[in-house]
C-alpha positions, 0 to 999 in steps of 0.5 A: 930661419923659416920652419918648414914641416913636411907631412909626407909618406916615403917618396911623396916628399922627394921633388919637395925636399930637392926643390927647396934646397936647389932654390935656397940650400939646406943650411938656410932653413929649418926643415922636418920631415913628418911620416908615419910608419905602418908599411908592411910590404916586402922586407919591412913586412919581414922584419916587422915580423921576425920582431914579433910585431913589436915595432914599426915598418922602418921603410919611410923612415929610411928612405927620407933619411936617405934623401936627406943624405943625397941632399946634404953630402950632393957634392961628394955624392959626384964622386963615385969613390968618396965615403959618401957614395960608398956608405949611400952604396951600403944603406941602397943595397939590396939583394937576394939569397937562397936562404937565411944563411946564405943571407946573413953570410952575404951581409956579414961580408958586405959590412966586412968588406965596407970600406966607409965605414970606421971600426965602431960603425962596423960593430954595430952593424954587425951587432943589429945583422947579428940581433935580426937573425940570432934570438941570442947570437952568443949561442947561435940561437936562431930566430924561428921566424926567419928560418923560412923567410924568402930573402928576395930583393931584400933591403939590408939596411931595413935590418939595420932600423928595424934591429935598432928599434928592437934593440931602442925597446921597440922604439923606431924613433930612437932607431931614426936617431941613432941611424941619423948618427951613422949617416952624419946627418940631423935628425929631422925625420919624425914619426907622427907617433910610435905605437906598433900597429898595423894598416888595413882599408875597408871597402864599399862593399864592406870587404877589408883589405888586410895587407898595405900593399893590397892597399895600394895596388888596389885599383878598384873604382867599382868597390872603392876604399872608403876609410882604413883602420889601424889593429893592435897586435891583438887584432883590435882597433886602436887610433894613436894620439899624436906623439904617443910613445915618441922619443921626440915631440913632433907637436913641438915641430908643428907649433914652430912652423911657419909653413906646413906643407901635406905632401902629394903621394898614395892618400890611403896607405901613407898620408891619411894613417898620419891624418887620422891619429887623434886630435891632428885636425884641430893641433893642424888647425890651430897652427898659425903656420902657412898650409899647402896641401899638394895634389897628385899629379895622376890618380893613384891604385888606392883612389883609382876613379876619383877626381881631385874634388873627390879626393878632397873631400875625403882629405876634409874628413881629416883635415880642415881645408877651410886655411889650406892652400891646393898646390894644383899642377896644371901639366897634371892628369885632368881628373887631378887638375880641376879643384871646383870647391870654394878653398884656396887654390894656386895653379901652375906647370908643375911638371912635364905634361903627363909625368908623374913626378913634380919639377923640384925647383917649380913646386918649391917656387910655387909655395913661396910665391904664394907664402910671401904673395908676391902676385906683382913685381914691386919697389923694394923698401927694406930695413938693414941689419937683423933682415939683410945683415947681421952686425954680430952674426956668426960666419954663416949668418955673415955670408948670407948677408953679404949675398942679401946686399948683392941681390938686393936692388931697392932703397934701404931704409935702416935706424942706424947710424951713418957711420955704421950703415955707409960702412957696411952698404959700400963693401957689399951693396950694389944697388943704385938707389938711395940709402937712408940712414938715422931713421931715414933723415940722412941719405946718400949712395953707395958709390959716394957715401960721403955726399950725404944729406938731409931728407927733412929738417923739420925733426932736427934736435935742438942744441938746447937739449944736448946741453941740457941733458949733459948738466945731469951727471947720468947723462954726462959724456953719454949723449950722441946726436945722430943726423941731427935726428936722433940723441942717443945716451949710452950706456945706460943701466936702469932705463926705465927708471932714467926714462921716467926722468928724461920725460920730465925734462923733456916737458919743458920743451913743448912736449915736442919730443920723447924718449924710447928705450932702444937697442940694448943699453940705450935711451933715443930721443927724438921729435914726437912726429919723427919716426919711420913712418914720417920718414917713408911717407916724405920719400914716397912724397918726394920721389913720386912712389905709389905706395902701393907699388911698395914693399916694406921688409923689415925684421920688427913690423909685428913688434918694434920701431916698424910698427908704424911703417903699416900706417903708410898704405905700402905692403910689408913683408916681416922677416925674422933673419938674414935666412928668410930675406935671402929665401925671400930675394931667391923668391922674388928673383926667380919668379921675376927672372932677375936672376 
């Protein structure tokens, strides 16, 4: 599956995360949400404070989490009565009280009355309510802090994460996971790291702003932010390393990825605290993933008066922008829409004219586009199985294949036998191009797969060596001639060991042939000038192709028997599953409307 990383703060991320899965749906790639955790505003400054300052803000945490949800569960979210509507109801809920009391008493009945919730969630939830306002809850030992704490608009479930930290040592990753639990959900929202600090800015004139609300709401072009800092509890600067004190390796994530995506959002408060953590500009930089960095669509409070230029060059503090795509919205405010450096920069009408929030389907579609430079419609080469089926794929693996063959409407190019690749394209394929087979030598079509032919026969295999080989008792009864192209002997063990034999015998033949170890327990032979390769520059030859009309997808171009593919001049396109050729064809349709 393709892994994407998203670096986001709370609800940067939202359109991002909906558009992918309205495109392409959330079980057919692998996505991570990567934020940090310094808010300090309205409850979760509370309960950073009832705690001591011993954890983080659970805020971000919860509200990906929380579209994570919405995105995973969207069909029972329709139902207002389903168990998903009612738990998301709970962990949304927010209200006031007059004092602490009052608080804990409404929120005893809340959990109480739950409906959606089983016994044993009950429990905890009441456990974590019970920890929040109780020093120790046996002896109704309340806590000193929130004896005069306003309870006004106050998120119930930020209680819940921030007693899950405290009760995880601390730990608001653990609390991520064990919340993650709760909601039926995987853990995919990560925490740049998890040392419990606090966010403050300093201004051109030198003035600290020590709250991350007054941050964001700053809105000061005449005395500007120039950079924030994070304090320990002693009031001392401390910058984190990337993953210190995490339950989970976030560089773990990072170093998986194929595509990293910096989400738009308020730069100051929520996504330079995660860009400045020690060593993220260089582990960002060595990372061979795909990078897209998203523009805002209108200036934010904390970098009011600056333009995009400008907002990059802070971000350049931080990150190398030199590999970095710019996402530009060109329905964005016209300080935002005008990227005069010399990086890469893609344009498009990614929202409504003046609207803040990105179209989720037009900033996903955006990336892909771009990820699989698709800059032209092309003719459509693809190989079959392990790219647009998968032969032992589990239930979900063969679903997406049969939808790959549906919407795939190209030549098929596969390695496999007749047999096997007429079976599989007259069930599902749809397509009225030729179908290759056996290294591309045998073709037909899919509404008459018996009416097969040759496309050469120049790489035909001599009887002589068939007979030959079954004189040898390892081979005997284990030679097949496919397509009168390809002898393959299987089952084989110890290949390298009969390939060194096979070879000598094929010496005798005028060095017109080798032997290459295949598939899982065989040997192929096949003439020296017969390969892919031969086989795509004859078809392109003969049907009068411009090879660099051509698109070539296949699951083995960086290392396999598609290697050779590259040599013909046409485009090639390496895909590592079902996933990313159905993400691939979703792509392609959309951006040609094929669809």
């Amino acid at each position: 599956m393709l892994n994407i990383v998203i670096v986001c703060g709370g609800t940067g991320s939202i359109a991002l995360q909906h558009g992918f899965d309205s495109l392409y749906g959330l079980s057919n790639y692998n996505m991570d949400i990567v934020i940090n955790a310094y808010d300090n505003g309205k409850s979760t400054g509370v309960c950073r404070k009832v705690f001591d300052h011993s954890i983080l803000g659970p805020s971000d945490l919860r509200k990906n989490q929380l579209t994570l949800f919405e995105i995973m569960y969207k069909k029972e979210l329709q139902d207002k009565e389903s168990y998903e509507s009612k738990l998301l109801e709970l962990f949304e809920l927010r209200f006031s009280a007059e004092d602490y009391q009052d608080y804990y008493t409404q929120a005893c009945r809340y959990i109480r009355e739950a409906v959606c919730l089983s016994s044993a969630a009950k429990d905890r939830m009441q456990r974590w309510i019970d920890h929040f306002f109780y020093e120790d809850p046996d002896r109704h030992q309340i806590r000193e802090k929130v004896i005069n704490t306003e309870f006004t608009d106050f998120s119930l479930s930020n209680i819940f994460y921030a007693s899950s930290a405290s009760l995880n040592g601390g730990s608001l990753s653990l609390a991520g996971k064990e919340l993650s639990e709760i909601l039926g959900i995987r853990d995919k929202v990560h925490l740049i790291s998890d040392v419990d600090l606090y966010l403050k800015a300093e201004t051109e004139s030198g003035y600290r702003i020590d709250d991350e609300a007054d941050i964001v709401a700053w809105d000061n072009p005449q005395d500007r932010i120039t950079r924030v800092i994070l304090l320990d509890r002693e009031g001392k600067e401390y910058t984190p390393e990337v993953d210190e004190k995490n339950s989970h390796s976030v560089k773990s994530i990072f170093e998986k990825a194929d595509l990293i995506i910096f989400s738009s959002g308020t730069q100051w408060s929520s996504l330079i605290p995660t860009y400045m953590h020690k060593q993220f500009r260089e582990f960002i930089s060595r990372s061979k993933a795909r990078k897209y960095l998203i523009m805002n669509n209108v200036e934010d409070h904390d970098m009011y008066g600056i333009t995009a230029d400008q907002m990059l060059d802070i971000i350049e503090r931080y990150l190398d922008l030199k590999d970095i795509t710019v996402v530009v919205n060109d329905n964005a405010e016209e300080a935002m829409r005008n990227v005069f450096r010399k990086i890469p920069v893609i344009h498009g009408r990614l929202s409504k004219p003046g609207d803040r929030k990105h179209i989720p389907e037009e900033i996903a579609k955006i990336i892909m586009k771009d990820y699989f430079e698709l800059n032209q419609r092309y003719i459509l080469v693809s190989d079959l199985d392990g790219t647009l089926w998968e032969e032992q794929g589990n239930d979900h693996e063969k679903e997406i294949g049969k939808k790959n063959l549906e919407k795939f409407n190209g030549i098929i190019l596969s390695g496999n036998t007749f047999e096997h690749v007429s079976r599989i394209t007259e069930k599902y394929y749809h397509g009225k191009e030729k179908i290759y087979c056996d290294y591309g030598n045998t073709y037909f079509y899919a509404e008459n797969p018996e009416d097969r032919h040759r496309l050469s026969e120049e790489f035909l295999i001599e009887d002589e060596l068939k007979d030959l080989l079954e004189t040898y008792p390892e081979f005997q009864g284990k030679a097949n001639l496919r397509g009168g192209v390809i002898l393959t002997l299987k089952p084989l063990t110890d290949r390298k060991e009969k390939l060194r034999l096979i070879n000598t015998l094929l010496s005798e033949f005028q060095n017109k042939y080798e032997g290459r170890i295949a598939g899982r327990t065989s040997i192929d032979i096949v003439r020296k000038n017969f390969s892919k390769e031969a086989s795509l520059n004859l078809i392109l030859e003969r049907d009068n192709i411009d090879c660099r009309k051509v698109l070539y997808i296949g699951n083995e171009l960086n290392e396999g028997n598609e290697v050779c593919i590259k040599n013909t001049g046409v485009k090639t396109l390496q895909v590592n599953d079902v996933f990313e050729m159905y993400i691939f064809l979703k792509t392609y349709d959309r951006i040609f409307n094929l669809e």
